[in-house]
VMD Tcl script that builds the backbone (N, CA, C; Angstrom):
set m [mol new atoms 522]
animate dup $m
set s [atomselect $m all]
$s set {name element resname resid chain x y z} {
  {N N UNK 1 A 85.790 127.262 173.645}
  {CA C UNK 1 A 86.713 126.665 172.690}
  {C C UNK 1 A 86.392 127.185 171.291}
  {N N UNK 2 A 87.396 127.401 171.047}
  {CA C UNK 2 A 87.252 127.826 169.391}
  {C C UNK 2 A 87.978 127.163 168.016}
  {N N UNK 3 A 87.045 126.697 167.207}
  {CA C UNK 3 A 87.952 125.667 166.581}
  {C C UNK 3 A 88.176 125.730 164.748}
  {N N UNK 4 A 89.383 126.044 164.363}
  {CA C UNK 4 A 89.800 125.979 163.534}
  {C C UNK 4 A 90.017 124.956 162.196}
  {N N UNK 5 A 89.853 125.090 160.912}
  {CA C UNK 5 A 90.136 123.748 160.499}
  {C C UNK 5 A 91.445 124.553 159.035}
  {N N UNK 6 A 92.419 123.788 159.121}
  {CA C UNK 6 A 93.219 124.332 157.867}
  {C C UNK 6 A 93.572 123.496 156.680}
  {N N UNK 7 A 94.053 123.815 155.427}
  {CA C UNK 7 A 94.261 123.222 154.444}
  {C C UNK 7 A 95.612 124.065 153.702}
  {N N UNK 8 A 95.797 123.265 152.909}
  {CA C UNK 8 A 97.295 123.634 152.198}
  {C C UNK 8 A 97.534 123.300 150.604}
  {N N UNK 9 A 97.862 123.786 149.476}
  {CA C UNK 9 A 97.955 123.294 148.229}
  {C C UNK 9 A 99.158 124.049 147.806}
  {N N UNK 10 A 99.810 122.585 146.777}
  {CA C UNK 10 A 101.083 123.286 146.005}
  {C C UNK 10 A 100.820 122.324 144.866}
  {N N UNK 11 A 101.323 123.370 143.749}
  {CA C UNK 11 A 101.782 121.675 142.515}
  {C C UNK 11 A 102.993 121.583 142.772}
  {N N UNK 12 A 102.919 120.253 143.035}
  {CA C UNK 12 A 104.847 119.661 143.054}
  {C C UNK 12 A 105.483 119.768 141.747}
  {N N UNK 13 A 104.277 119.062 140.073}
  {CA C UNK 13 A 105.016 118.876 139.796}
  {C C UNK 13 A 105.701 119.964 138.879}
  {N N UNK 14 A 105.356 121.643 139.123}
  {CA C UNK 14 A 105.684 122.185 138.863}
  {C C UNK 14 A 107.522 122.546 139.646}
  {N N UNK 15 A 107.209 122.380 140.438}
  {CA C UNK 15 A 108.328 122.775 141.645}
  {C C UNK 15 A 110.051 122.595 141.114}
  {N N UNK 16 A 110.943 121.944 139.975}
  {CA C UNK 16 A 111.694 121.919 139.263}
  {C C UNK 16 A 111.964 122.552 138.042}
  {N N UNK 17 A 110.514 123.256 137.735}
  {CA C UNK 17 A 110.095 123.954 136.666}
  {C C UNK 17 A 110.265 125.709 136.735}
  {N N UNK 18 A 110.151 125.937 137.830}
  {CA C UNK 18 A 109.970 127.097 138.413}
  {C C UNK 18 A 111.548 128.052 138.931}
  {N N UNK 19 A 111.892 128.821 138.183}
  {CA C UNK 19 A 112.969 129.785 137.720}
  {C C UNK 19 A 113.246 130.533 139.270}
  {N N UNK 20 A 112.253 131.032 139.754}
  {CA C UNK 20 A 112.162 131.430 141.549}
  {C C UNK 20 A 112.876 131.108 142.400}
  {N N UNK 21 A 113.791 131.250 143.317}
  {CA C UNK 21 A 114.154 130.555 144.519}
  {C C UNK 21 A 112.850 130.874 145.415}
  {N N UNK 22 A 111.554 130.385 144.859}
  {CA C UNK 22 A 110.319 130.009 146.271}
  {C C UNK 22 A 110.017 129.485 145.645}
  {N N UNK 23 A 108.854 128.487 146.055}
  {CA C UNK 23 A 107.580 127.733 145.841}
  {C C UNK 23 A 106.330 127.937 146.357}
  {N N UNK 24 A 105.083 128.509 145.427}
  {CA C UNK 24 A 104.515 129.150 145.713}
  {C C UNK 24 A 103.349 128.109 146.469}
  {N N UNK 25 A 102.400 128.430 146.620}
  {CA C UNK 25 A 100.708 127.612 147.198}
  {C C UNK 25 A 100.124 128.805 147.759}
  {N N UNK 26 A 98.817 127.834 148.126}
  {CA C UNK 26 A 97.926 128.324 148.949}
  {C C UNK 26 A 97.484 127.681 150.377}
  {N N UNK 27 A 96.994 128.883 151.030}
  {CA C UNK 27 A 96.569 127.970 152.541}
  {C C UNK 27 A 94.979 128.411 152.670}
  {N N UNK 28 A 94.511 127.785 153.869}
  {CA C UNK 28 A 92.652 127.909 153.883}
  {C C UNK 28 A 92.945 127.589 155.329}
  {N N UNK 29 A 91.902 128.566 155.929}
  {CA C UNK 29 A 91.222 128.510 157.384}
  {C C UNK 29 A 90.089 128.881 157.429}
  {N N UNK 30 A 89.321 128.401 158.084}
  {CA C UNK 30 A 87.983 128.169 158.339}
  {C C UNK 30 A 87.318 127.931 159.838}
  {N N UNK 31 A 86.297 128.414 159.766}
  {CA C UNK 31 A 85.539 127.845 161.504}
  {C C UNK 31 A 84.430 127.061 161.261}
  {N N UNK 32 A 84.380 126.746 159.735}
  {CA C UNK 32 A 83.151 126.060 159.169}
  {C C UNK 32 A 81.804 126.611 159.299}
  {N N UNK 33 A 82.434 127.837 159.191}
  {CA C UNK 33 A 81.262 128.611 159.025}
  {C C UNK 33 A 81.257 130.001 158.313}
  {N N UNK 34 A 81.537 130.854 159.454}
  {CA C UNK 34 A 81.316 132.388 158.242}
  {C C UNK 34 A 83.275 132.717 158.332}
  {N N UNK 35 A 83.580 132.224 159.502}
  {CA C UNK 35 A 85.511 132.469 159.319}
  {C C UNK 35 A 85.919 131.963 157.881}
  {N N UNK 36 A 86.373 132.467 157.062}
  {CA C UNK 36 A 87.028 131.635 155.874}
  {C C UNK 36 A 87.897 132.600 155.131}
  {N N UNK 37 A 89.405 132.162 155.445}
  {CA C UNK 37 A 90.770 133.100 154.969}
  {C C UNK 37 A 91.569 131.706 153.943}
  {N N UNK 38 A 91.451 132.738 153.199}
  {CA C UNK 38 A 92.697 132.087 152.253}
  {C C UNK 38 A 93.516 133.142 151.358}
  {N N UNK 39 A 94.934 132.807 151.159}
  {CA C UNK 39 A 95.988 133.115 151.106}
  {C C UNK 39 A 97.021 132.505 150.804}
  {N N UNK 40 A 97.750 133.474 149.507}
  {CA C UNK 40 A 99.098 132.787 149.185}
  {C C UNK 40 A 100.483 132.604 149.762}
  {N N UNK 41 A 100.536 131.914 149.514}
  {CA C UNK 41 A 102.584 131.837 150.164}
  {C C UNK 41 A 103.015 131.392 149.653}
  {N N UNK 42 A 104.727 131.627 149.680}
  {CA C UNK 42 A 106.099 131.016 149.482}
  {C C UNK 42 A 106.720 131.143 150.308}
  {N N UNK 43 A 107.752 130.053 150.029}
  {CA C UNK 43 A 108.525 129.640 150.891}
  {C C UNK 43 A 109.758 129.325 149.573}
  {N N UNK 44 A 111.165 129.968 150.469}
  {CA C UNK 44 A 112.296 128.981 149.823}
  {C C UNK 44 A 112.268 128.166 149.445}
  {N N UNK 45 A 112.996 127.610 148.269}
  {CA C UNK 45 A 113.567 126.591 147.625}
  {C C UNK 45 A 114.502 125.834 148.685}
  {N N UNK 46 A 114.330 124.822 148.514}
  {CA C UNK 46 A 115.201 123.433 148.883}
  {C C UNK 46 A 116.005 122.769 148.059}
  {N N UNK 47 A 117.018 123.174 148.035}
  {CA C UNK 47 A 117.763 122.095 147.153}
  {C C UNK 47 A 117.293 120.831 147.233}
  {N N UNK 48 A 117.299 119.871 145.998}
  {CA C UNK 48 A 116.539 118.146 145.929}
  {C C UNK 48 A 114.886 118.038 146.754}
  {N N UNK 49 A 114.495 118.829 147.256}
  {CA C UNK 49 A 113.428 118.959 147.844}
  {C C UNK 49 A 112.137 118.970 146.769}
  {N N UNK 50 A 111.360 118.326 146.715}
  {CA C UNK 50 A 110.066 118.107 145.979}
  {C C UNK 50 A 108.698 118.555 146.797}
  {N N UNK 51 A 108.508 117.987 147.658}
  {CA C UNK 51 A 107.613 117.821 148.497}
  {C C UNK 51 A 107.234 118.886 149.660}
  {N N UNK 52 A 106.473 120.104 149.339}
  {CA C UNK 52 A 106.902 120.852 150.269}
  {C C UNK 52 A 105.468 121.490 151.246}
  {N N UNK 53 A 104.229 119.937 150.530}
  {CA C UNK 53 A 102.881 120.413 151.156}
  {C C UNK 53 A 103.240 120.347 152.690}
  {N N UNK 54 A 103.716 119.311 153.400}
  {CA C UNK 54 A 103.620 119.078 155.287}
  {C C UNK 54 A 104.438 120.216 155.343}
  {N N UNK 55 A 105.246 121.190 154.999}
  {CA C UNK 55 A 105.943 122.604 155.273}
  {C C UNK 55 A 104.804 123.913 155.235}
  {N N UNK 56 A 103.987 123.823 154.171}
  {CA C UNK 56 A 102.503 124.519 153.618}
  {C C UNK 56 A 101.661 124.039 155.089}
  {N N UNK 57 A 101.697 122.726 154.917}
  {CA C UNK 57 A 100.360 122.552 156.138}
  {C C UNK 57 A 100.633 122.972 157.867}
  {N N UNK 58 A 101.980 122.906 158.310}
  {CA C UNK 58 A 102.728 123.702 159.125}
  {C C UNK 58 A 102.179 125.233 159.106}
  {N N UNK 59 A 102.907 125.779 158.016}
  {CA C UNK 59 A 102.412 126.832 157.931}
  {C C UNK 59 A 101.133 127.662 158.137}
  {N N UNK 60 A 99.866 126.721 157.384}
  {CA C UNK 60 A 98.908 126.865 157.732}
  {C C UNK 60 A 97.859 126.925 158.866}
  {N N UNK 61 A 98.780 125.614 160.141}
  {CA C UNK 61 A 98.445 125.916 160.928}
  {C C UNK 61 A 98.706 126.810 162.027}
  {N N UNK 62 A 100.174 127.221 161.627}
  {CA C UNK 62 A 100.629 128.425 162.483}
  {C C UNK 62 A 100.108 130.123 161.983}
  {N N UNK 63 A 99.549 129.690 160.759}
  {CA C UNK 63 A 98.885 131.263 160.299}
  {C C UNK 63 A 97.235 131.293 161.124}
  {N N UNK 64 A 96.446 130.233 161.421}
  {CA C UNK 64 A 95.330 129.858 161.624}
  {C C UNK 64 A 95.578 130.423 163.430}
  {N N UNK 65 A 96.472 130.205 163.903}
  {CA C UNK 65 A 96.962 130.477 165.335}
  {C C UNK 65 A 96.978 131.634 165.423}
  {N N UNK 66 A 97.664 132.636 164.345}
  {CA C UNK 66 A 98.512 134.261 164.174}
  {C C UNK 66 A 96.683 134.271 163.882}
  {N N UNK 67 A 95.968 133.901 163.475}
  {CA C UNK 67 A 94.826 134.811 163.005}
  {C C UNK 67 A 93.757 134.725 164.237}
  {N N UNK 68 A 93.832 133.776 164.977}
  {CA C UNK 68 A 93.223 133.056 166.234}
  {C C UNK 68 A 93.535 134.728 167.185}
  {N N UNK 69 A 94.629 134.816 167.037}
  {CA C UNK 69 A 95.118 136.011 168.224}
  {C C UNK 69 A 94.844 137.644 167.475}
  {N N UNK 70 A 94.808 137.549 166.090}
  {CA C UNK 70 A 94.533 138.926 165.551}
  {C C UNK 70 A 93.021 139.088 166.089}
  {N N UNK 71 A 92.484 137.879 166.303}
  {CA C UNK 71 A 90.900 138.226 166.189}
  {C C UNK 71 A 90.239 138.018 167.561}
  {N N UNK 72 A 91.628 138.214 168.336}
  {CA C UNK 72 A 91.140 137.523 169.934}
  {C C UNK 72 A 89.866 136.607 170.310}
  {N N UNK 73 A 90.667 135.279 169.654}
  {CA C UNK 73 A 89.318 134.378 170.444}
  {C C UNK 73 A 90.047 134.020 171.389}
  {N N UNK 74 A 89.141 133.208 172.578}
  {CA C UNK 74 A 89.478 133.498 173.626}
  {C C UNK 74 A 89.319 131.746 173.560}
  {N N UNK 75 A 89.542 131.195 175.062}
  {CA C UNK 75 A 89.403 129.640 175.057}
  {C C UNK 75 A 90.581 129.290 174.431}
  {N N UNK 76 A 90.368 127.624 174.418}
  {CA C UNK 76 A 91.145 126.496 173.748}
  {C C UNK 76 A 90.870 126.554 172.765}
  {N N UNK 77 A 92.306 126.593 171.686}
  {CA C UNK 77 A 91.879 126.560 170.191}
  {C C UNK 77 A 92.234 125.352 169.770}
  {N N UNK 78 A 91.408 125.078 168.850}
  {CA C UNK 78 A 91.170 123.683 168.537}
  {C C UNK 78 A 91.878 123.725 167.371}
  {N N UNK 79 A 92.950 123.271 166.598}
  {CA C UNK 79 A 92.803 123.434 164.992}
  {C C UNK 79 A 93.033 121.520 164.854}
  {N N UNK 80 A 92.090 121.751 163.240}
  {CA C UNK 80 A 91.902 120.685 162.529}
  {C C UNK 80 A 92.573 120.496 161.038}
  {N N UNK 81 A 93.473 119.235 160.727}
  {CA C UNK 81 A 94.506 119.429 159.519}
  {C C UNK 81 A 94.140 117.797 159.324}
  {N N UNK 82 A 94.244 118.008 157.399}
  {CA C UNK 82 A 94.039 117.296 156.924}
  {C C UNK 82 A 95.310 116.102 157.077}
  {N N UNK 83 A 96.226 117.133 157.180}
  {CA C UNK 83 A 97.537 115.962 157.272}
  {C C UNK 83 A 97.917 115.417 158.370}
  {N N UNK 84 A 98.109 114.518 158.593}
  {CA C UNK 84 A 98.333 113.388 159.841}
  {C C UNK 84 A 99.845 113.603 160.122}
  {N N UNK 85 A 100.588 114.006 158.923}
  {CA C UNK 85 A 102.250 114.585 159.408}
  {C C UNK 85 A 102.238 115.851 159.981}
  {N N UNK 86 A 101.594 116.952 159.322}
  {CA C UNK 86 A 101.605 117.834 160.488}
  {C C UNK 86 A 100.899 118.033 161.594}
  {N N UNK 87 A 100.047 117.812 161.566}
  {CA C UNK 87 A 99.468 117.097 162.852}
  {C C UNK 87 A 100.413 116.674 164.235}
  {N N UNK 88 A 101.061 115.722 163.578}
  {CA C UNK 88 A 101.694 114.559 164.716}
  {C C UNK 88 A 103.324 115.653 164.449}
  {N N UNK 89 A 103.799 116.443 163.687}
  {CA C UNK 89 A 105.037 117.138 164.270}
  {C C UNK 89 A 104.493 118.078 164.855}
  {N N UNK 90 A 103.206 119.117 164.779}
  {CA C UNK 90 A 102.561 119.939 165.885}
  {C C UNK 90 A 102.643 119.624 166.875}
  {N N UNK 91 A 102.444 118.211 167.329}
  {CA C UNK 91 A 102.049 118.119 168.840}
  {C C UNK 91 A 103.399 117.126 169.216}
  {N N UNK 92 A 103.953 116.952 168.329}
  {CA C UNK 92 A 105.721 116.415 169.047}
  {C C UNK 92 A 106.267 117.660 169.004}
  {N N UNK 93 A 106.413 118.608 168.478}
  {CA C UNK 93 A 106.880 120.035 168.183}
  {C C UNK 93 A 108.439 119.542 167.829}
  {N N UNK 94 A 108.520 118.453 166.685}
  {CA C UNK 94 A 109.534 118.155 166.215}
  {C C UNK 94 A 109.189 117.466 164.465}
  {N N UNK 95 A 110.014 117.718 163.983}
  {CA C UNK 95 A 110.304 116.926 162.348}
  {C C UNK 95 A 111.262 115.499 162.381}
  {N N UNK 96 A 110.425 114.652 161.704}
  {CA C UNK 96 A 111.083 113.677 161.390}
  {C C UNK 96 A 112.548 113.533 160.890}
  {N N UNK 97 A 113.810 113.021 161.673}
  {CA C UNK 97 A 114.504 113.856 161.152}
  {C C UNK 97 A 115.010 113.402 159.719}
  {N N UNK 98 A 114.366 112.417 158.981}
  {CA C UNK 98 A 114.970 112.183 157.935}
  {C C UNK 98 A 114.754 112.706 156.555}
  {N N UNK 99 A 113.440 113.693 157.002}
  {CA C UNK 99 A 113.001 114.943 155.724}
  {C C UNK 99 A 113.380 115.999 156.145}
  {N N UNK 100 A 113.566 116.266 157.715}
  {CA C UNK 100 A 113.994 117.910 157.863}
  {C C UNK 100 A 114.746 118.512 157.211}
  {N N UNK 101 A 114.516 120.105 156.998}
  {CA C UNK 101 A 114.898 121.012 156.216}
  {C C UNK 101 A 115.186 122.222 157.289}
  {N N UNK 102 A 115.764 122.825 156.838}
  {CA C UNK 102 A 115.391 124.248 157.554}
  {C C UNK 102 A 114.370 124.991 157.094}
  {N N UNK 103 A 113.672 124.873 156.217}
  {CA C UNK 103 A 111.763 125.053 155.570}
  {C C UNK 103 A 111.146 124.353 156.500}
  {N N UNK 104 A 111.479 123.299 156.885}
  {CA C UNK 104 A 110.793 122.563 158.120}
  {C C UNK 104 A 110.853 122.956 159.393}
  {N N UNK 105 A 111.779 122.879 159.591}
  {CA C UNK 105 A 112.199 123.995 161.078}
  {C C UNK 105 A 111.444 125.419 160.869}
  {N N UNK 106 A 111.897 126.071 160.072}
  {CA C UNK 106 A 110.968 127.770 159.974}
  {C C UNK 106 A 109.582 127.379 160.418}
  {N N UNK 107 A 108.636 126.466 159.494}
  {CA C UNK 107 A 107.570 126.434 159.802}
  {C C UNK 107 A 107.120 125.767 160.953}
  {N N UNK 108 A 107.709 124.589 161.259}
  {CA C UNK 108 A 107.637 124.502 162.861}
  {C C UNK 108 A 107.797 125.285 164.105}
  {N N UNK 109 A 109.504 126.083 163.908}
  {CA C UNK 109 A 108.808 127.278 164.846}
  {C C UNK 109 A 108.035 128.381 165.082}
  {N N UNK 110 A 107.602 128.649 163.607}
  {CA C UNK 110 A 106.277 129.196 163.450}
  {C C UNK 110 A 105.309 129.005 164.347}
  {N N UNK 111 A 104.724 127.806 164.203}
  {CA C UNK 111 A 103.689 127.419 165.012}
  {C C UNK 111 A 104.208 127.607 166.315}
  {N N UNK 112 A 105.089 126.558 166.905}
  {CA C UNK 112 A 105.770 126.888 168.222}
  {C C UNK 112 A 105.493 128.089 168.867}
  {N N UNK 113 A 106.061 129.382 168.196}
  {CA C UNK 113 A 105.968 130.390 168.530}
  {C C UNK 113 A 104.760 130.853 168.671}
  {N N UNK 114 A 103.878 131.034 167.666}
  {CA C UNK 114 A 102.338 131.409 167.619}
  {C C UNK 114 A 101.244 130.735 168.800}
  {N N UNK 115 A 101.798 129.216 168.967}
  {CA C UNK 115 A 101.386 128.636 170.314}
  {C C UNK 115 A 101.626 129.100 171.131}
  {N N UNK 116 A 102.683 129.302 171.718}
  {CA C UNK 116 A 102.943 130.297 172.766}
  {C C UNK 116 A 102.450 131.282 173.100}
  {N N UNK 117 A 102.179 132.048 172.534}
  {CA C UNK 117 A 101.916 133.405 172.216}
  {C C UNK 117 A 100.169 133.402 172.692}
  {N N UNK 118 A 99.550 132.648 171.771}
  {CA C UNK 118 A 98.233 132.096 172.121}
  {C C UNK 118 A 97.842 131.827 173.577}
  {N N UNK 119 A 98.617 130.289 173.956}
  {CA C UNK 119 A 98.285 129.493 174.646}
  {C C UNK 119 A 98.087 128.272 174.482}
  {N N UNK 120 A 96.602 128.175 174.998}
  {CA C UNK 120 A 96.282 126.740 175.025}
  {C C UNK 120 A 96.320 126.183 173.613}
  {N N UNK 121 A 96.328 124.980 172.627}
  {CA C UNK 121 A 96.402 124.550 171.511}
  {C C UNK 121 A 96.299 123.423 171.467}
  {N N UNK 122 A 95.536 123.051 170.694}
  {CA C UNK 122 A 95.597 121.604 170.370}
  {C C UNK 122 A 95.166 120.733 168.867}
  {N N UNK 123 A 95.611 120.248 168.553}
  {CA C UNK 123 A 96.150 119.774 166.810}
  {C C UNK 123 A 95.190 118.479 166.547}
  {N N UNK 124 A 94.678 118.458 165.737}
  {CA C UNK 124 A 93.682 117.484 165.436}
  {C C UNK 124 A 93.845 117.058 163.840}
  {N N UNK 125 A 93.526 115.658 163.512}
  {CA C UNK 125 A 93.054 115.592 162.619}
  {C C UNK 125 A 91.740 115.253 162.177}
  {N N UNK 126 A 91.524 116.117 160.968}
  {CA C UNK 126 A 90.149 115.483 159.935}
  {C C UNK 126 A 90.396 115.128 158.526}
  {N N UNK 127 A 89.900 113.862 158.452}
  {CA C UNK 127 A 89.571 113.197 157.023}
  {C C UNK 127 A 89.187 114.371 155.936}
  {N N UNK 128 A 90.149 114.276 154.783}
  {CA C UNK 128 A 90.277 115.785 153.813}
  {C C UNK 128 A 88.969 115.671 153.276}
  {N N UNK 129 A 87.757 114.714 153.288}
  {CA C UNK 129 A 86.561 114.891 152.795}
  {C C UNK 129 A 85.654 115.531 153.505}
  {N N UNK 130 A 86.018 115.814 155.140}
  {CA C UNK 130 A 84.876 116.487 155.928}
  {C C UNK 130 A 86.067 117.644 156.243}
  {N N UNK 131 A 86.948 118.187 156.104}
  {CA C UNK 131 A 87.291 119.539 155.864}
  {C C UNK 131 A 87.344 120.201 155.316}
  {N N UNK 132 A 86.483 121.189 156.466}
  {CA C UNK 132 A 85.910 122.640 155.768}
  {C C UNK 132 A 86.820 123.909 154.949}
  {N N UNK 133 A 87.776 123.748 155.388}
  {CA C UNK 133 A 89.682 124.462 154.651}
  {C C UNK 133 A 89.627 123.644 153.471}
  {N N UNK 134 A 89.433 122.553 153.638}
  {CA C UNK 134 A 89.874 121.895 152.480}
  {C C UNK 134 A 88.904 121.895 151.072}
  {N N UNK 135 A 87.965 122.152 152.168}
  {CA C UNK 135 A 86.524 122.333 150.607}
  {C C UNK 135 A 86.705 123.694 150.083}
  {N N UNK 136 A 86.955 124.629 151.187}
  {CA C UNK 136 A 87.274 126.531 150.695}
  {C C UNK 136 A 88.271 126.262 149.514}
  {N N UNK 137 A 89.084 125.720 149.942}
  {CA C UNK 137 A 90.498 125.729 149.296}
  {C C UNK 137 A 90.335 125.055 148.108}
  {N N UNK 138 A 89.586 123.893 147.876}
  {CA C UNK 138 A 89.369 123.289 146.270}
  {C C UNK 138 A 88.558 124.610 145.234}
  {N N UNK 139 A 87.378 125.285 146.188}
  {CA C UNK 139 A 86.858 126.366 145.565}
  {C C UNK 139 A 87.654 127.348 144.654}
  {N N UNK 140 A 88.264 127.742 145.996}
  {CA C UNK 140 A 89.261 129.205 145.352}
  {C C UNK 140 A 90.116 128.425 143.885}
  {N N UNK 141 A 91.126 127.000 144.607}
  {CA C UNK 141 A 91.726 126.612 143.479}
  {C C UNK 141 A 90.962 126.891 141.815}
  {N N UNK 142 A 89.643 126.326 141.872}
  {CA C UNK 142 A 88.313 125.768 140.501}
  {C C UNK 142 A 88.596 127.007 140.401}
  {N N UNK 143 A 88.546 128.659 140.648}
  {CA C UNK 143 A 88.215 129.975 140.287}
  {C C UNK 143 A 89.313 129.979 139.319}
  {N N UNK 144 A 90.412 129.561 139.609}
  {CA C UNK 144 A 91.565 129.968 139.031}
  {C C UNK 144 A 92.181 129.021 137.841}
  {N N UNK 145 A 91.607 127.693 137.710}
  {CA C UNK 145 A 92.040 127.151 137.093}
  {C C UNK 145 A 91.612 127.385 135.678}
  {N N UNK 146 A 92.332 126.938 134.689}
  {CA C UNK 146 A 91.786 127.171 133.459}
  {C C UNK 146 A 90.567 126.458 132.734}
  {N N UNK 147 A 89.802 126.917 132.223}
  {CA C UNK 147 A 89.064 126.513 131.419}
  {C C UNK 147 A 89.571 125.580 130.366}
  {N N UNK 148 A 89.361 124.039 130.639}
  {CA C UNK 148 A 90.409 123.527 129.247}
  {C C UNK 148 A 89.352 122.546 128.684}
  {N N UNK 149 A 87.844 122.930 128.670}
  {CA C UNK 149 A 87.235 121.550 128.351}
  {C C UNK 149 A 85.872 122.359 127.931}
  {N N UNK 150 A 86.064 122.891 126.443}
  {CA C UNK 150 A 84.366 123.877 126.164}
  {C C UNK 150 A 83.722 122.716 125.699}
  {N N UNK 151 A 82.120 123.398 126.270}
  {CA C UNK 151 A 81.499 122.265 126.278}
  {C C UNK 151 A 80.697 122.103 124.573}
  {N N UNK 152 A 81.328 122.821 123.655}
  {CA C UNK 152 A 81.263 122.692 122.678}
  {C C UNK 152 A 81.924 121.414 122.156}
  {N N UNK 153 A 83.253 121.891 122.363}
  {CA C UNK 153 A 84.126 121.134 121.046}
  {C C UNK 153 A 85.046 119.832 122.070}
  {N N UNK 154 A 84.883 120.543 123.476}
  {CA C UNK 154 A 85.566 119.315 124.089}
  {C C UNK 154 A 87.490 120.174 124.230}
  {N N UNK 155 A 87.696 120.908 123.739}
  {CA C UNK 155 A 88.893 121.395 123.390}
  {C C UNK 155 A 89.222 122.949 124.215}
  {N N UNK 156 A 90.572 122.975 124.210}
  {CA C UNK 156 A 91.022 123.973 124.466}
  {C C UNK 156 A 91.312 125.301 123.640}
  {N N UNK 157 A 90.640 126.556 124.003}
  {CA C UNK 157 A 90.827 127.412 122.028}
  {C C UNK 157 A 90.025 127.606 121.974}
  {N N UNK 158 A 88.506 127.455 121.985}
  {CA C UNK 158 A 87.551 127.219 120.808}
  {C C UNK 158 A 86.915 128.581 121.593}
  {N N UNK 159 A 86.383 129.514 119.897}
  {CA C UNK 159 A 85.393 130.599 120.693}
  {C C UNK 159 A 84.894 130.759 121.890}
  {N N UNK 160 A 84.238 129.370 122.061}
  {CA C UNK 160 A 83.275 129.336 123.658}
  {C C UNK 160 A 84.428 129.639 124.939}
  {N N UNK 161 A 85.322 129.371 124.686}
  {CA C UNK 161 A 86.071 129.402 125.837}
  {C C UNK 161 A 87.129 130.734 125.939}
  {N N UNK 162 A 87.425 131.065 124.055}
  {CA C UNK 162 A 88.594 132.057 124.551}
  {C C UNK 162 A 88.126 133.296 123.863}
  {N N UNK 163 A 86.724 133.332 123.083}
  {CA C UNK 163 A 85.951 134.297 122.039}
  {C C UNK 163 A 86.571 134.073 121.255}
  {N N UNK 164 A 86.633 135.130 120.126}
  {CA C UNK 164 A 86.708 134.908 118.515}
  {C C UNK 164 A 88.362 135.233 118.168}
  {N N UNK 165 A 88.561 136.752 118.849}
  {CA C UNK 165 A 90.205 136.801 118.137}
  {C C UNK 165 A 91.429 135.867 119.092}
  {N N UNK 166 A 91.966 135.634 118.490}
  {CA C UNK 166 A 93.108 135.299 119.172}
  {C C UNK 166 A 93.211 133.656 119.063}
  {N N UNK 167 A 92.020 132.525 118.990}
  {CA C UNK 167 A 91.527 131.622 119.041}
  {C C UNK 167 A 92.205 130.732 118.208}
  {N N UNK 168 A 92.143 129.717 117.749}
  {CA C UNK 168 A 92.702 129.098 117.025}
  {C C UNK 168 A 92.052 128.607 115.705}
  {N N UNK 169 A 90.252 129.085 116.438}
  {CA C UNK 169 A 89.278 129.542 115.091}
  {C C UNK 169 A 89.767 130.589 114.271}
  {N N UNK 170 A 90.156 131.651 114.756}
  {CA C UNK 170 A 90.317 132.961 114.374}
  {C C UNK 170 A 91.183 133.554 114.809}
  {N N UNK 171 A 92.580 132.899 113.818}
  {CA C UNK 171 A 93.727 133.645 114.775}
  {C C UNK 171 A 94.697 135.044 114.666}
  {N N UNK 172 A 93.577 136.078 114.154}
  {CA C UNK 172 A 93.646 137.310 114.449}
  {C C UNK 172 A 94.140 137.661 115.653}
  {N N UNK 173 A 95.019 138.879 116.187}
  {CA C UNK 173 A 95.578 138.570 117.345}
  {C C UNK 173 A 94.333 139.559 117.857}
  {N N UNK 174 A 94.259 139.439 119.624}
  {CA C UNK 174 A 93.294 140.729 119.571}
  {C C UNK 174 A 93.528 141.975 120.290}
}
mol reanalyze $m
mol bondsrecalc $m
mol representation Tube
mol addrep $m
């Protein structure tokens, strides 16, 4: 058996803000150990649609499957998701129908398909504090986020954080 654990991130509340017909994130797979992939995606826009992490976490687990078979493991694959909605439409291999989308459907038959393809599968959940996707995935996020708190001044700007030109100390351009 070989067992997988995945994770998923978007800002929502960017998602009305954003000029794109996609919405971007990230996904995380892991074996909780030396396996650890992460990777961006988009996906279409939804008209009135906000909410598009359980579409991400879908996704994630059908990329965790596609990578299961690039890397031929063999056995029952185990995958582990923080979300209890995708989770429970994985193993109904259906969407609730009162959020479905066709973003929902894509990524459901995603998986579908990638199951197949695989085999054996089976969908689990773990509590987002003991997943290992989910800890990769806060990492990568911290790399990227901005620096908004020098431990100088407390502020955003200040030499320590952005050097001298351009700064709001020194607003030489540079």
């Amino acid at each position: 058996m070989k067992t997988l654990y995945t994770d998923a991130s978007f800002d929502w509340t960017s998602t009305e803000k954003v000029i794109e017909n996609v919405v971007r994130g990230k996904i995380a797979i892991s074996d909780g150990e030396k396996f650890n992939y992460v990777d961006k995606v988009a996906i279409g826009k939804v008209p009135e649609l906000k909410q598009y992490i359980n579409i991400l976490e879908l996704f994630a687990i059908g990329r965790a499957i596609e990578l299961a078979i690039e890397h031929n493991f063999k056995g029952i694959l185990s995958i582990w998701s923080d979300s209890q909605v995708a989770v429970g439409w994985a193993n109904n291999k259906k969407i609730n129908p009162k959020v479905e989308t066709e973003a929902h459907r894509n990524a459901l038959e995603y998986v579908i398909a990638t199951h197949k393809k695989y085999g054996e599968v089976e969908y689990n959940f773990i509590p987002r504090d003991q997943n290992p996707a989910g800890k990769l995935l806060e990492a990568e996020l911290e790399k990227e986020s901005p620096h908004t708190k020098c431990s100088r001044c407390n502020d955003n700007g200040c030499p320590t954080c952005d050097g001298t030109k351009g700064s709001k100390y020194n607003p030489e351009p540079y």
